[in-house]
C-alpha positions as CSV (number, residue, x, y, z in Angstrom):
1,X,7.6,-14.3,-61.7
2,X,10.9,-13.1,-60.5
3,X,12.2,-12.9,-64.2
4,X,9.0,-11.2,-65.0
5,X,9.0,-8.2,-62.3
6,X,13.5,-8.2,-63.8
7,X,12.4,-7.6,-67.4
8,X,9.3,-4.9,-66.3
9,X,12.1,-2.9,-64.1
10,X,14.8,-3.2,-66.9
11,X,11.9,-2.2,-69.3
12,X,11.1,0.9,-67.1
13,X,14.3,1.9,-66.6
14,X,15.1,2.0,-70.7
15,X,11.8,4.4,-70.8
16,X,13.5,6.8,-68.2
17,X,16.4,6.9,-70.2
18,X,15.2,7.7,-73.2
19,X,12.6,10.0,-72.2
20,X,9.5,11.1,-72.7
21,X,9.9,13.0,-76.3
22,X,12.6,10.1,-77.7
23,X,10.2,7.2,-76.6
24,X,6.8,8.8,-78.1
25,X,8.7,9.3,-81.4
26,X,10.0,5.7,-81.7
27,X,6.7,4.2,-80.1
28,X,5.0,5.8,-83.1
29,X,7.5,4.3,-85.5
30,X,6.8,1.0,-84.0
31,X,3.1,1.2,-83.6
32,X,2.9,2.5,-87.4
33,X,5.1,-0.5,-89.1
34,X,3.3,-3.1,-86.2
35,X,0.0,-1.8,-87.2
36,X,1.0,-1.8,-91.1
37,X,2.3,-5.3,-91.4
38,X,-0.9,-6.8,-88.7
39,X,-3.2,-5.1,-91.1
40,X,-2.0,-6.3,-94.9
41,X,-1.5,-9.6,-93.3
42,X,-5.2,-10.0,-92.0
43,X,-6.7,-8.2,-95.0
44,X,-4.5,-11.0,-97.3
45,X,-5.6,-13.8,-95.1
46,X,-9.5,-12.5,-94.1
47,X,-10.9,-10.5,-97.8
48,X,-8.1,-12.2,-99.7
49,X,-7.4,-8.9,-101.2
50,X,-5.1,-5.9,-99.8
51,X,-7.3,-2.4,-100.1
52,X,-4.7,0.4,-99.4
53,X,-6.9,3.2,-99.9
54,X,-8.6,2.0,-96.6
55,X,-4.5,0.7,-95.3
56,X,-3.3,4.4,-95.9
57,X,-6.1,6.1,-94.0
58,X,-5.7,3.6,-90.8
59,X,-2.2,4.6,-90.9
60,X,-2.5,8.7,-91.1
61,X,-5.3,8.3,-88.3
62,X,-3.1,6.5,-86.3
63,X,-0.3,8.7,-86.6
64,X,-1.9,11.4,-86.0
65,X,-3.3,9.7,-82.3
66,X,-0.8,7.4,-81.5
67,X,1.8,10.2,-80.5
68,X,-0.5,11.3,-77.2
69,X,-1.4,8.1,-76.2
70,X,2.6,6.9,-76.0
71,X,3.3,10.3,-74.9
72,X,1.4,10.1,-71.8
73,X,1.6,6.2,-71.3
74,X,5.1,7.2,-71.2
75,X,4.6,10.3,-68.7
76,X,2.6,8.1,-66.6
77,X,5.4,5.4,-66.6
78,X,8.1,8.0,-65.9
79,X,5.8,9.4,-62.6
80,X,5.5,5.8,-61.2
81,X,9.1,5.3,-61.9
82,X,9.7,8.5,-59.7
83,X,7.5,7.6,-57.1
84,X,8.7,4.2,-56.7
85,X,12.5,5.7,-56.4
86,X,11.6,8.5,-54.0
87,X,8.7,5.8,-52.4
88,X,12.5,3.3,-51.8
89,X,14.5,6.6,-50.7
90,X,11.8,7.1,-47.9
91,X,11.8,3.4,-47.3
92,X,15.5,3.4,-46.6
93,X,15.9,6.9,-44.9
94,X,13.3,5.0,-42.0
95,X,15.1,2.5,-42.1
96,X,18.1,4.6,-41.1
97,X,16.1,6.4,-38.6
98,X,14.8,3.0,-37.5
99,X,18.4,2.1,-36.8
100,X,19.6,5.0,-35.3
101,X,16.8,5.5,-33.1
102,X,17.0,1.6,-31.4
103,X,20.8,2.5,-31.7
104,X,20.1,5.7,-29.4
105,X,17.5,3.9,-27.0
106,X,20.6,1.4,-26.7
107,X,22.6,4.0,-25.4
108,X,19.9,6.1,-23.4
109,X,19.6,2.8,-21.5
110,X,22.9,2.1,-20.7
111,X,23.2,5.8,-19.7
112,X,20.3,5.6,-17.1
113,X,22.0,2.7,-16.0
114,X,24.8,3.9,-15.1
115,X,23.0,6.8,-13.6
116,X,20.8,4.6,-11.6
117,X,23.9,2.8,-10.3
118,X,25.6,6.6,-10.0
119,X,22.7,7.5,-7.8
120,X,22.9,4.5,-5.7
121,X,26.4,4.9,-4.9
122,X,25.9,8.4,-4.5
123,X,23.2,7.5,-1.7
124,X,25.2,4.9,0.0
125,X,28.6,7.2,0.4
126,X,26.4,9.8,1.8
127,X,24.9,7.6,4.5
128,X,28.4,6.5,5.2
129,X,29.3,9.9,5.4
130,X,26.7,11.2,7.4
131,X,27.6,8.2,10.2
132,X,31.4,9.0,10.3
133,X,30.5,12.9,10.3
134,X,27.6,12.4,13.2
135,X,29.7,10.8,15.3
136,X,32.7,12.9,15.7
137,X,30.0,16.0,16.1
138,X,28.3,14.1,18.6
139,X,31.6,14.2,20.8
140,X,32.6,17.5,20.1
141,X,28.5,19.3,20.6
142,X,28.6,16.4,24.0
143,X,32.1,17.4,25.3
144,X,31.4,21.0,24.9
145,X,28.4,20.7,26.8
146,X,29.8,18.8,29.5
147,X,32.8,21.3,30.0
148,X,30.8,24.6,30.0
149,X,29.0,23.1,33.2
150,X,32.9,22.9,34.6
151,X,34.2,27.0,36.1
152,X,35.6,28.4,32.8
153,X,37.0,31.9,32.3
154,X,34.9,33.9,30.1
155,X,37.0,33.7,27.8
156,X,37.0,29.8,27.8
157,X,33.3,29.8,28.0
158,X,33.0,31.7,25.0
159,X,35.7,29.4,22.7
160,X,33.7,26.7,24.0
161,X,30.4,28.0,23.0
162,X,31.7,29.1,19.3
163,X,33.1,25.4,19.4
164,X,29.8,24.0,20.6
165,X,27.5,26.0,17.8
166,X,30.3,25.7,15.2
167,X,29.7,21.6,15.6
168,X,25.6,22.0,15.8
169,X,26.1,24.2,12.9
170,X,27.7,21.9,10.9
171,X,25.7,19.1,11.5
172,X,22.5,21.4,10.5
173,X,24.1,22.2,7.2
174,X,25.0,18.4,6.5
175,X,21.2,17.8,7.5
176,X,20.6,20.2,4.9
177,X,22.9,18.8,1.9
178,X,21.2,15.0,2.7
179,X,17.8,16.2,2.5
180,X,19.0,18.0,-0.3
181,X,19.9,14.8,-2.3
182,X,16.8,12.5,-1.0
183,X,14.7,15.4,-2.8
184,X,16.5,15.0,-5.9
185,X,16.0,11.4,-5.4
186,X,12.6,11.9,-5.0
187,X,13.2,9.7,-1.6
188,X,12.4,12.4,1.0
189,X,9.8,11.5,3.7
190,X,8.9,12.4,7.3
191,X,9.1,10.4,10.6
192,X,6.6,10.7,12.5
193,X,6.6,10.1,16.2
194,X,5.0,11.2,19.5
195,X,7.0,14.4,20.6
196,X,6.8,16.3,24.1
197,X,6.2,19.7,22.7
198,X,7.3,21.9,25.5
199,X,10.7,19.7,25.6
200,X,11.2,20.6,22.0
201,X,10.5,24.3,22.4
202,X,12.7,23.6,25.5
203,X,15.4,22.2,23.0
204,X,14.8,24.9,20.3
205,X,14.9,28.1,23.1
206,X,18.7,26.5,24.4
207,X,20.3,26.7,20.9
208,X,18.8,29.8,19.6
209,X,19.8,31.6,22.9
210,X,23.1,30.2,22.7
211,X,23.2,31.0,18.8
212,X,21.9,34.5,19.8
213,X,24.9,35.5,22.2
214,X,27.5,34.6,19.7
215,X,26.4,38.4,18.3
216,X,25.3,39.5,21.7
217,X,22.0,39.4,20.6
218,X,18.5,38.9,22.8
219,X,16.3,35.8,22.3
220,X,12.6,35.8,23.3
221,X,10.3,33.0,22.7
222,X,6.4,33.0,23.3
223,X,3.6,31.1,22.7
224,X,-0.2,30.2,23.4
225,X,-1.2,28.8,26.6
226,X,-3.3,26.2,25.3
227,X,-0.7,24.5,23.5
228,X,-0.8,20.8,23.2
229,X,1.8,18.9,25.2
230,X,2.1,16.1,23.1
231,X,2.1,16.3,19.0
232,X,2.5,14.0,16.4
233,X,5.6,15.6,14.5
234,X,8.8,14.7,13.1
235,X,11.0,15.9,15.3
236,X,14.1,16.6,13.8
237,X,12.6,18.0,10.5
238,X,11.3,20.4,12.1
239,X,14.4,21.6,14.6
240,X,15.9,21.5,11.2
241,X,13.7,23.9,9.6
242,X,14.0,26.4,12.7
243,X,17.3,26.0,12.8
244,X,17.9,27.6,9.3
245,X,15.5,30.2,10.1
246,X,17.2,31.2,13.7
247,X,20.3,30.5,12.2
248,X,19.8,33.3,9.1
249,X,18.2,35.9,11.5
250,X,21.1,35.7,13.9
251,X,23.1,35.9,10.4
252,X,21.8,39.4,9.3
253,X,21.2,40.9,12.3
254,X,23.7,43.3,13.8
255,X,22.0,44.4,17.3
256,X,18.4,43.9,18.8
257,X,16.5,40.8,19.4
258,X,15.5,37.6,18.1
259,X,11.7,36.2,19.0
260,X,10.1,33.4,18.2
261,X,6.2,32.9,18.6
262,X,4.3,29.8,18.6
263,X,0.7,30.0,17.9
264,X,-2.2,27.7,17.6
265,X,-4.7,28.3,14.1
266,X,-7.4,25.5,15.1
267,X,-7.8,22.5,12.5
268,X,-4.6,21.0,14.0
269,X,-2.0,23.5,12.0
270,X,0.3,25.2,13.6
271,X,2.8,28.5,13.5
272,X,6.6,29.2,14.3
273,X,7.2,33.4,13.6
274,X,11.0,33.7,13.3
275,X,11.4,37.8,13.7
276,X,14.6,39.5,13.5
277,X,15.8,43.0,13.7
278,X,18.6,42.6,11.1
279,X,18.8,44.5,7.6
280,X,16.0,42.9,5.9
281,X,15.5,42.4,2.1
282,X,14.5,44.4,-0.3
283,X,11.1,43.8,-1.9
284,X,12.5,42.6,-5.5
285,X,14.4,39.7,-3.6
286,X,11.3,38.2,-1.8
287,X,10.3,36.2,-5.1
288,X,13.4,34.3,-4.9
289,X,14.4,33.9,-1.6
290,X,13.3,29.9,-1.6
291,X,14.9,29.1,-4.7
292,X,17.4,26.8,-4.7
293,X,21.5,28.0,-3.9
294,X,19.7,31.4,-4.1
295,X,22.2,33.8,-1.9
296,X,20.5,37.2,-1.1
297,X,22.6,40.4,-2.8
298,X,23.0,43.1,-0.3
299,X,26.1,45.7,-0.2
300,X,26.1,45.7,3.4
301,X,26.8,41.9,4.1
302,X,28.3,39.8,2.1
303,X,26.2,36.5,1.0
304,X,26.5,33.7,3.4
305,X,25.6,29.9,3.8
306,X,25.3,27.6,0.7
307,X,21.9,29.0,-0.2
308,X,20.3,25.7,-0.1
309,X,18.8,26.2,3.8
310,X,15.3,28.3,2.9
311,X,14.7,25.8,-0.1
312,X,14.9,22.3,1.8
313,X,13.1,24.2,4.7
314,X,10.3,25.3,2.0
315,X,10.1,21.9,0.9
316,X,10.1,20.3,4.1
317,X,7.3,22.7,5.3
318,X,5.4,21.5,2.1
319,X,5.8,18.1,3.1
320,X,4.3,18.4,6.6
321,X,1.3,19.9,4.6
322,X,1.7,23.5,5.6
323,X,4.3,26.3,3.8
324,X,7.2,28.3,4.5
325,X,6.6,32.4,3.5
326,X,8.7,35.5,4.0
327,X,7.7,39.3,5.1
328,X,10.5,41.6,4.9
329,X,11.4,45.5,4.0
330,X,14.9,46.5,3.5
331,X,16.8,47.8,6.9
332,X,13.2,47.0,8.8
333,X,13.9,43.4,9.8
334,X,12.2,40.0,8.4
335,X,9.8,37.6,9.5
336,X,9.6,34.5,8.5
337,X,6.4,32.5,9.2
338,X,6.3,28.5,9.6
339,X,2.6,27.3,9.3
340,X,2.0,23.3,9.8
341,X,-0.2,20.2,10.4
342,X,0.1,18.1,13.3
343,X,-2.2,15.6,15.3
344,X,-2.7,16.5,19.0
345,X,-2.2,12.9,21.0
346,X,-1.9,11.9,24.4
347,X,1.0,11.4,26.7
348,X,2.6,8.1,25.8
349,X,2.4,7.1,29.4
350,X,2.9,3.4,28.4
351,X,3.7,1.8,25.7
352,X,0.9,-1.1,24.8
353,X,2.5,-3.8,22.9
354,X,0.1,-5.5,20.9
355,X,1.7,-9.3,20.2
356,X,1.3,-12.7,19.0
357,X,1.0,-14.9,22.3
358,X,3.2,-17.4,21.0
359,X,6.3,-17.5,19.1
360,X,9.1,-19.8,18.8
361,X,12.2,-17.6,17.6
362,X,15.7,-18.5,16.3
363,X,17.9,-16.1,17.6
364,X,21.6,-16.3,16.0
365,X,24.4,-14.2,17.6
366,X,27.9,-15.0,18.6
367,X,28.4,-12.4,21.4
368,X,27.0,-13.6,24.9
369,X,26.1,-10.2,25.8
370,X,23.9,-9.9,23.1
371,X,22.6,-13.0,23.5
372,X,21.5,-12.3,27.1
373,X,19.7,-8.8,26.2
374,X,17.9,-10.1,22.9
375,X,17.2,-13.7,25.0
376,X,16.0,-11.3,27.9
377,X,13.8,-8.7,26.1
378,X,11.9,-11.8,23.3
379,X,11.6,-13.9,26.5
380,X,9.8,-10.6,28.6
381,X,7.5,-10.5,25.3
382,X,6.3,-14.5,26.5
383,X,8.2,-16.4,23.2
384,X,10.5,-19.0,23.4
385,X,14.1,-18.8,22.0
386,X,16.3,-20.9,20.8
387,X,20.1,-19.9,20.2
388,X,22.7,-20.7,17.3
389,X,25.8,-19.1,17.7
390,X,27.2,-20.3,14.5
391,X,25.8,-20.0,10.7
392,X,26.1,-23.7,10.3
393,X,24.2,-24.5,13.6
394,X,21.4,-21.8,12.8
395,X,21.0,-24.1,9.3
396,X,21.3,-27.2,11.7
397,X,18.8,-26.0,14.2
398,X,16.6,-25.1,11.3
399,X,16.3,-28.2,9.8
400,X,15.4,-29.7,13.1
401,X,12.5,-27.5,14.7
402,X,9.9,-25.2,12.8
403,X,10.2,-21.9,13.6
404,X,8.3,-18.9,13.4
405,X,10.9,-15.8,13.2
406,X,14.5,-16.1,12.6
407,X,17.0,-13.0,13.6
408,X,20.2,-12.9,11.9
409,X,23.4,-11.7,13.1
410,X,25.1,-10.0,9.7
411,X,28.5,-11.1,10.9
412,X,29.0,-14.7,12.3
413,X,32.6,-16.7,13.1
414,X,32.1,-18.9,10.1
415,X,29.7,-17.2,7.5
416,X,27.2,-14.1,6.9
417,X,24.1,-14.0,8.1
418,X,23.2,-12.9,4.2
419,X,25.2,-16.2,3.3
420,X,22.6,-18.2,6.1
421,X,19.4,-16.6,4.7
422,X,20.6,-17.2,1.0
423,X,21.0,-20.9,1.9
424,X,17.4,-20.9,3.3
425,X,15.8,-19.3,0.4
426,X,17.4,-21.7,-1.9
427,X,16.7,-24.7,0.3
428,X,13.0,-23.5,0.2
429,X,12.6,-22.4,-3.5
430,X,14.2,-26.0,-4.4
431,X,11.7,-28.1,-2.3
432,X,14.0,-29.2,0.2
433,X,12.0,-26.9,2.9
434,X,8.3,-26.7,3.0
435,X,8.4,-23.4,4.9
436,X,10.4,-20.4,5.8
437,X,9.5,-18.2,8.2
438,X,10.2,-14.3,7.9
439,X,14.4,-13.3,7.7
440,X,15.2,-10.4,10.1
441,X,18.5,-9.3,10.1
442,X,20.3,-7.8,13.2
443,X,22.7,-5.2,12.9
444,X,24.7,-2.3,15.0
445,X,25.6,-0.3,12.3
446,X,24.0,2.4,10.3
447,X,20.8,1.0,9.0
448,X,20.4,0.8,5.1
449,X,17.1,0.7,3.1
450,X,15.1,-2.5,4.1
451,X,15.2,-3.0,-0.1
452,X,19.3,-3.4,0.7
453,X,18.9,-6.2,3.0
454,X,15.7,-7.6,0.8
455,X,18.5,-8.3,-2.0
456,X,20.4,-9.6,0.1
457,X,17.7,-12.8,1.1
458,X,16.6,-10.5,3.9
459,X,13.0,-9.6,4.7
460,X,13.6,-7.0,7.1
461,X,16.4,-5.7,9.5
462,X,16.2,-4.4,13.0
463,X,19.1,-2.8,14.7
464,X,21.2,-4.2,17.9
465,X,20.4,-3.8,21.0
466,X,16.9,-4.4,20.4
467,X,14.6,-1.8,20.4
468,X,11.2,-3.0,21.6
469,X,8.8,-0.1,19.7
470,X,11.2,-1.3,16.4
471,X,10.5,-5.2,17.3
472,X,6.9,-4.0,17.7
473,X,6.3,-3.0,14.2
474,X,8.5,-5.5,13.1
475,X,5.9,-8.1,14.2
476,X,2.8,-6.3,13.7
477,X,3.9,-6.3,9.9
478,X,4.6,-10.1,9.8
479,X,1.9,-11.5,12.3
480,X,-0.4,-8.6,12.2
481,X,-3.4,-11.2,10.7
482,X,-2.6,-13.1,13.8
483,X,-2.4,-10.6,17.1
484,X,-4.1,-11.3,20.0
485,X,-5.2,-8.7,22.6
486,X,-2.4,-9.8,25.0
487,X,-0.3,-6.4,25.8
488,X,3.0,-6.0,27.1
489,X,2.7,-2.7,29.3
490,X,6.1,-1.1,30.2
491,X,6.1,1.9,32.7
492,X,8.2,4.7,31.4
493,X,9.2,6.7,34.1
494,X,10.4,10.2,33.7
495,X,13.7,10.6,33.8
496,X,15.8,14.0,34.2
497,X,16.6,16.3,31.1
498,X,19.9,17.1,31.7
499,X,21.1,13.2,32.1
500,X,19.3,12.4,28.9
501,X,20.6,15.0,26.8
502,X,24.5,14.5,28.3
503,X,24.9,11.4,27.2
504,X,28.2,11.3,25.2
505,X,29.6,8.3,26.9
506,X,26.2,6.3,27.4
507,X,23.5,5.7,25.3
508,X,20.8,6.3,27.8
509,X,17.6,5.5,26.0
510,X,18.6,2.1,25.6
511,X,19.4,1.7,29.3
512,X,16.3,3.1,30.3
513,X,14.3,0.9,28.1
514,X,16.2,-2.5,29.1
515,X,15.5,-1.1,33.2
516,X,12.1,-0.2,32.5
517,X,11.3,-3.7,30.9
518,X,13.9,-6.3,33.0
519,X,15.3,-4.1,35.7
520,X,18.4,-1.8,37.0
521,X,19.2,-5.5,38.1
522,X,19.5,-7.3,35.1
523,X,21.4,-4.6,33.1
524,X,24.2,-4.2,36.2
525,X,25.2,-8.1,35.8
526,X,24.5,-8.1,32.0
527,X,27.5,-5.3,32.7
528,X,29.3,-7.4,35.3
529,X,29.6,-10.3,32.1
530,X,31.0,-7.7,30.1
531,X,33.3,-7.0,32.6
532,X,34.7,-9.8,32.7
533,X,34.6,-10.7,28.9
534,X,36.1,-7.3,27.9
535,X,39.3,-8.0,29.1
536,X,40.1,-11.0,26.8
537,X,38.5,-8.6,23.8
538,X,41.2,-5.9,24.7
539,X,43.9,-9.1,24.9
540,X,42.2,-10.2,21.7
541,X,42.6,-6.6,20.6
542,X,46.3,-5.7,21.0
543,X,47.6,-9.2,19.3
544,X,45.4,-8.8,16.4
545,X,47.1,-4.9,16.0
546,X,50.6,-5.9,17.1
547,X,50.3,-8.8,14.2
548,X,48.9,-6.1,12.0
549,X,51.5,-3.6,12.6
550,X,54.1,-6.5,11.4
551,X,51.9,-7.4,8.1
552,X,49.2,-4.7,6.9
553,X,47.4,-7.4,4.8
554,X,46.5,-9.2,8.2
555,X,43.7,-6.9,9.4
556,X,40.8,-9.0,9.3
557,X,41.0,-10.1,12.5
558,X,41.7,-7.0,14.0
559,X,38.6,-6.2,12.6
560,X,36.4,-9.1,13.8
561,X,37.5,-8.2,17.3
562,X,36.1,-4.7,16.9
563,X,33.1,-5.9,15.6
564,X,32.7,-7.9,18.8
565,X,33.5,-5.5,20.6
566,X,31.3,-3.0,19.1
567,X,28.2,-5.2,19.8
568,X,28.5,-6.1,23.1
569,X,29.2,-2.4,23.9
570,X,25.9,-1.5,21.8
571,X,24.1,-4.1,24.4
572,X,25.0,-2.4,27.6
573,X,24.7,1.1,26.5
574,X,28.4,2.0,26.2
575,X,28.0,4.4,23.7
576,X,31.8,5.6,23.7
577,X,32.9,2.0,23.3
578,X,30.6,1.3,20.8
579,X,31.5,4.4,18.7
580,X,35.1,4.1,19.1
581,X,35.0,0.3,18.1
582,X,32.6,1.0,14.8
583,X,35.7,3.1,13.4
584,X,37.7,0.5,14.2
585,X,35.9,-2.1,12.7
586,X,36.1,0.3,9.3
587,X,39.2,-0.1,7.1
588,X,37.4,2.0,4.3
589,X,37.9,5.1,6.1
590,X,40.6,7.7,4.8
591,X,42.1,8.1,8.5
592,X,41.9,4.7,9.5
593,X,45.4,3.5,8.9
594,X,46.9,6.4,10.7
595,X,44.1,6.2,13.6
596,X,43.9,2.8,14.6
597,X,46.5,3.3,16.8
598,X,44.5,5.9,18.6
599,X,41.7,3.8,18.5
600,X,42.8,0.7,19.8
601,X,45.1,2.4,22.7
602,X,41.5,4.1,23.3
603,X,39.3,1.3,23.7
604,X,42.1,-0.1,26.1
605,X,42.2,2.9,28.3
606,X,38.4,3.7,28.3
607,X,36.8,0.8,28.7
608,X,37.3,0.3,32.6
609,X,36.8,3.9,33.0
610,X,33.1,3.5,31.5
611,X,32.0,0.3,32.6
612,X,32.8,1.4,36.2
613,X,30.6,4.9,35.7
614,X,28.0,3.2,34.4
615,X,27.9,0.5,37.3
616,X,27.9,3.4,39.9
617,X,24.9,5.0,37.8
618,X,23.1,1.6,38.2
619,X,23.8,1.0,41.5
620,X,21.7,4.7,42.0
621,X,18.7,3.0,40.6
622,X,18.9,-0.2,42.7
C-alpha cells in the first residue's frame, strides 16, 4: 500500500512537471499507438481479419477527443496536486501556531507565577512595613499628646502640635497606600464592629480642630439629635475616609472655617458634609477629582498629597454601600458629601459568650506569665487545661489524653509550634492517630492571613494575650454545631477617655479585659511574677548581647530572650516593653544592627519604671 500511495505521488508530481499542454500532447501519442495496437490485435484474434477502413476512423475520432479528456484529467490532477500542497502548508503553519501558542501559554504561566509570588511578597513586606511604621508613630502621636498636657510655651505647644499631626498625618497616608494595594489585590474588606458614635465624632472633632489651627482656621461640627449612640461601622475606615476629606479642606483653604454636619437619611444610611471655605475647583475638574493619583491643577496652589486619598475614600465609601460626591465652584469653597449604610444596635453593655460547656484544651507555652493569663481566662470560660511547655511534651501529652482544642505557641525552646502541628497532621493522615482536634496557633506579633498559618498545618491563629471576643469566634467556628446556651457574662465598666486614649506605655484594653473577667487582683500578682522573672530576662538579656557584640553570627539567642520577653510583656499589658522587645526580636530590620544597643539598654532601664506605674494604677482599682 505504502509503495502504492509512493508511485501515485511520484506519478503526480511528473504530471506537474510537465504540465498541462506537454502531458495532453504525449497522452494523445500514447492513447493513439495503445488504442492502435489493442485494436489490430483484437480484430486479428476476434474476426480473424484486420479492417483498417473501420481502424483509421477509430483512430481520427479518437484524436480528435482524446486531447480534452487528458487535458482536463490532467487540470484536474494538477488542482488536487495544489490543494494537497497548500492543504500540507496550512497543516504545518498550525502546527507552528500550535507550537508557539503552548510555547506562549508556557511562558504566560510562568509569568503569572512569578507575579502571584511578586504579589505575595509584595503583601507580606507591606504588612511588615506597616508594623515597624505604626509603632514608632504610635510613640511619637502618644508622646506628643502626653507632653502638650505638660505647661509649654506657645511656641512649644505649637512644634508639638505640627509634630503630633505630622505623625497622624503620616500614618493616614500609609493607611491610604495599604488600602491602596489590597484594592489592586482585590483583597479589600471592612471590619465591622459595635462603635460608640458620639466617641467617634468625639475622636473625629479633636483631630480636625487640631488640623484646623495649624492654618488658624475655625472648626465646627453639627449633627442631628436623634442620632444613634451605637452603630455598626468600621471604625477606622471611616476616620480614614474623613480624615482625607478634613485633611484636603484644611489643604486649600487659606482663612474661614471648616464644618462638618452629620445627618440621619432614614433606612439606616447616613451623611458626613465636609465644607470648606478654601479656593474650590473649577467645574471641568469635578469629573476627575476621584480618579486615581489625580492632583487638582490650580495656579494659585500648587498640587499636594499623592492624589490617591479621594479615590481609596471613593472606593471605601462604595464599599460600605453608600458613595463619595463633590460640589464645588472655583474661589466659592467645596463640599464634599459622605453618604453611608450602617445598622443601629444597642449598647454592648455585656458581652454574652455563647460556649461549649466542656472542653478539654492543650495549652502549649513556655513563658509562665502567659501560661497563667491563658490558664486563667480558658479556665474563667469553665474548660480544663492541660499545659506542655515544650514541643516534644505537647506530642507526648497528645498521645496520652484526647483533646478537644490545642493552642500553639509559634516559638517553643526546642521546636516550632508549625513543626508540632506538622508532626500531628502527619501522625493523623498516616493512621497513627484516629483524631485531631482543631490547631490554633498563638502569636504576639502582627497577625498574617489565617491561609498563612493554614500552610503552615495550622487551622487558625489567635493573637497573645488572649482576647476573649477573638477566642469567642474562634470557637463558635469550630464547635458552633455543639454550643449550649451556657453564657459567660462579663461587666464592662466604663472607663475614662482620656486614660484609654493615653496609653503609650500600657496597652489598656487588655488590662481592662483580664480585670473585668479575673480581677484588678489577679492581674497585680500576675505583675508581681513578672517582677520577679524580669530580672533574670534582662541578666539573660545583656549576656546574650555582650556575646553578640564579640561574635555577630551568635544572635539567636539574643533573640529568643526578646521573644520571651516580648510575650510576657504582651500578657500584663506592658505595651512599651512589648514594643521595644518585638524590634529586638527582628534582625531583618535595616536599623537593627545599629539599634540594638538602644534597645537592649532600653528594656534594661524601662522595665522597672513601668512595672512599678502600672502596679500603682492597680493598686487604684483594688
Amino acid at each position: 500500500m505504502r509503495n502504492i500511495r509512493h508511485f501515485a505521488q511520484k506519478y503526480v508530481s511528473w504530471v506537474i512537471r510537465l504540465g498541462r499542454i506537454k502531458f495532453s500532447l504525449l497522452g494523445v501519442g500514447i492513447l493513439a499507438i495503445f488504442a492502435l495496437f489493442l485494436q489490430v490485435v483484437l480484430s486479428f484474434f476476434i474476426i480473424g481479419k484486420i479492417y483498417w477502413n473501420d481502424i483509421l476512423r477509430s483512430i481520427i475520432f479518437g484524436l480528435l477527443s482524446a486531447p480534452f479528456v487528458v487535458y482536463f484529467f490532467t487540470l484536474l490532477v494538477e488542482r488536487l496536486e495544489r490543494s494537497r500542497l497548500n492543504l500540507a502548508k496550512l497543516v504545518d503553519n498550525l502546527r507552528n501556531e500550535v507550537s508557539e501558542r503552548i510555547a506562549t501559554e508556557k511562558k504566560l504561566s510562568v509569568a503569572l507565577a512569578e507575579l502571584e509570588q511578586k504579589n505575595k511578597d509584595k503583601a507580606a513586606l507591606m504588612a511588615t512595613i506597616s508594623h515597624e511604621l505604626k509603632t514608632p508613630l504610635n510613640g511619637i502621636i502618644g508622646l506628643s499628646q502626653i507632653l502638650l498636657d505638660d505647661n509649654l510655651t506657645e511656641t512649644q505647644r505649637n512644634y508639638l502640635k505640627t509634630i503630633s499631626m505630622s505623625a497622624i498625618s503620616l500614618g493616614h497616608i500609609f493607611g491610604d497606600i495599604i488600602d491602596l494595594e489590597k484594592i489592586d489585590a482585590n483583597s479589600i474588606e471592612l471590619h465591622k464592629k459595635e462603635t460608640d458614635f458620639y466617641r467617634f465624632l468625639s475622636d473625629i472633632t479633636n483631630f480636625a480642630t487640631l488640623m484646623a489651627e495649624q492654618k488658624q482656621l475655625k472648626f465646627e461640627i453639627t449633627y442631628d439629635e436623634k442620632l444613634p449612640h451605637w452603630l455598626m461601622i468600621d471604625t477606622p475606615r471611616l476616620s480614614q475616609i474623613l480624615w482625607n476629606l478634613i485633611a484636603n479642606a484644611v489643604k486649600f483653604t487659606q482663612e474661614g472655617t471648616i464644618s462638618l454636619s452629620i445627618r440621619s437619611e432614614g433606612n439606616e444610611y447616613y451623611s458626613f458634609s465636609v465644607k470648606d471655605t478654601g479656593i474650590g475647583i473649577e467645574t471641568k475638574e469635578l469629573d476627575n477629582i476621584f480618579m486615581m493619583y489625580y492632583q487638582v491643577q490650580t495656579t494659585k496652589q500648587k498640587s499636594l498629597g499623592s492624589g490617591i486619598g479621594l479615590s481609596v475614600s471613593k472606593i471605601l465609601a462604595q464599599l460600605m454601600d453608600g458613595d463619595l460626591i463633590v460640589k464645588s465652584q472655583l474661589n466659592q469653597g467645596s463640599e464634599f458629601i459622605l453618604r453611608f449604610k450602617a445598622e443601629k444596635v444597642r449598647e454592648p453593655l455585656e458581652h454574652s459568650i455563647n460556649i461549649p460547656k466542656t472542653l478539654h484544651i492543650l495549652l502549649v507555652e513556655d513563658i509562665d506569665v502567659n501560661i497563667i493569663v491563658a490558664k486563667s481566662v480558658l479556665e474563667k470560660l469553665g474548660y480544663t487545661v492541660d499545659v506542655a511547655m515544650t514541643g516534644k511534651e505537647a506530642i507526648y501529652q497528645f498521645e496520652q489524653h484526647y483533646y478537644d482544642l490545642l493552642l500553639l505557641d509559634i516559638q517553643l525552646p526546642d521546636m516550632s509550634g508549625f513543626d508540632v502541628a506538622q508532626h500531628l497532621q502527619d501522625g493523623y493522615n498516616n493512621g497513627r492517630y484516629d483524631f485531631l482536634p482543631p490547631l490554633v496557633a498563638l502569636t504576639a506579633n502582627v497577625m498574617q492571613s489565617k491561609k498563612e498559618y493554614q500552610a503552615k498545618g495550622m487551622d487558625d491563629v489567635l493573637r497573645k494575650p488572649l482576647v476573649v471576643e477573638d477566642l469567642k469566634r474562634c470557637l463558635q467556628e469550630y464547635f458552633g454545631d455543639e454550643l449550649s446556651s451556657q453564657d459567660i457574662l462579663i461587666e464592662c465598666q466604663e472607663y475614662p477617655i482620656n486614660e484609654i486614649v493615653n496609653s503609650e506605655n500600657f496597652d489598656f484594653a487588655i488590662l481592662h479585659e483580664l480585670i473585668d473577667m479575673l480581677g484588678a487582683k489577679f492581674v497585680q500578682d500576675n505583675l508581681l511574677l513578672f517582677k520577679k522573672t524580669m530580672p533574670d530576662y534582662i541578666k539573660e538579656l545583656v549576656v546574650a548581647y555582650d556575646l553578640y557584640q564579640q561574635d555577630s553570627n551568635s544572635k539567636e539567642t539574643l533573640i529568643a530572650v526578646a521573644h520571651k520577653i516580648k510575650g510576657a510583656a504582651a500578657s500584663v499589658g506592658l505595651k512599651r516593653l512589648q514594643q521595644i522587645a518585638a524590634k529586638a526580636q527582628d534582625p531583618q530590620q535595616d536599623e537593627w544592627v545599629n539599634q540594638i544597643g538602644v534597645w537592649v539598654t532600653s528594656l534594661k532601664d524601662l522595665w522597672l519604671e513601668d512595672v512599678d506605674s502600672l502596679n500603682y494604677w492597680l493598686d487604684k482599682k483594688l
